[in-house]
N, C-alpha and C positions, 0 to 999 in steps of 0.2 A: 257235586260238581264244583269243580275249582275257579275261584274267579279269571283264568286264562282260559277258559273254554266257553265255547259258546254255546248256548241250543240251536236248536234248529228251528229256524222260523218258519211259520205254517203259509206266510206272503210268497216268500220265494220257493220256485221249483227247485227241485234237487237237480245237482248239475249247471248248476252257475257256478260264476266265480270264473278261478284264474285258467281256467281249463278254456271256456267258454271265450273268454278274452283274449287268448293267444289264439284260438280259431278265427274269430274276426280281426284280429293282423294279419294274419296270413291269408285268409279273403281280400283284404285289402290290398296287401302286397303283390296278389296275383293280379288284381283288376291294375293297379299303376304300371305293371312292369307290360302287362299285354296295352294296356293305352301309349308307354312308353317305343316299345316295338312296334306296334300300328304306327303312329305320327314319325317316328324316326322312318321306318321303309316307305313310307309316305312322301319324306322329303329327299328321301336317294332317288324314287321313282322321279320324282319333277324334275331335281338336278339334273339325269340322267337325260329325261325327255329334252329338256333346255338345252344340252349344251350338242343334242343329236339334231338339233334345230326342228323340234316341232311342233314350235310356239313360233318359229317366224313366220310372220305373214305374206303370204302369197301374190 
């Protein structure tokens, strides 16, 4: 074995690594983008209630 290679350590599962970490990016990026669309049509929703007057008080 050449000093550029590594063994295989018996600590870590097989199947870590760069594989494993571009999968929790893109977990991530789904969770910010569906928090991102919740709170934006969140705030169209009130807008829209506000300006159709039905937060003014009676």
């Amino acid at each position: 074995m050449s000093d550029d290679e590594e063994a295989p350590r018996a600590d870590v599962p097989a199947g870590t690594g760069a594989a494993r970490r571009g999968t929790a990016w893109m977990i991530l990026g789904v969770v910010a983008a569906a928090l991102l669309i919740c709170c934006c049509s969140a705030a169209i929703g009130v807008a829209v209630s506000w300006s159709a007057g039905l937060f003014d008080a009676r």
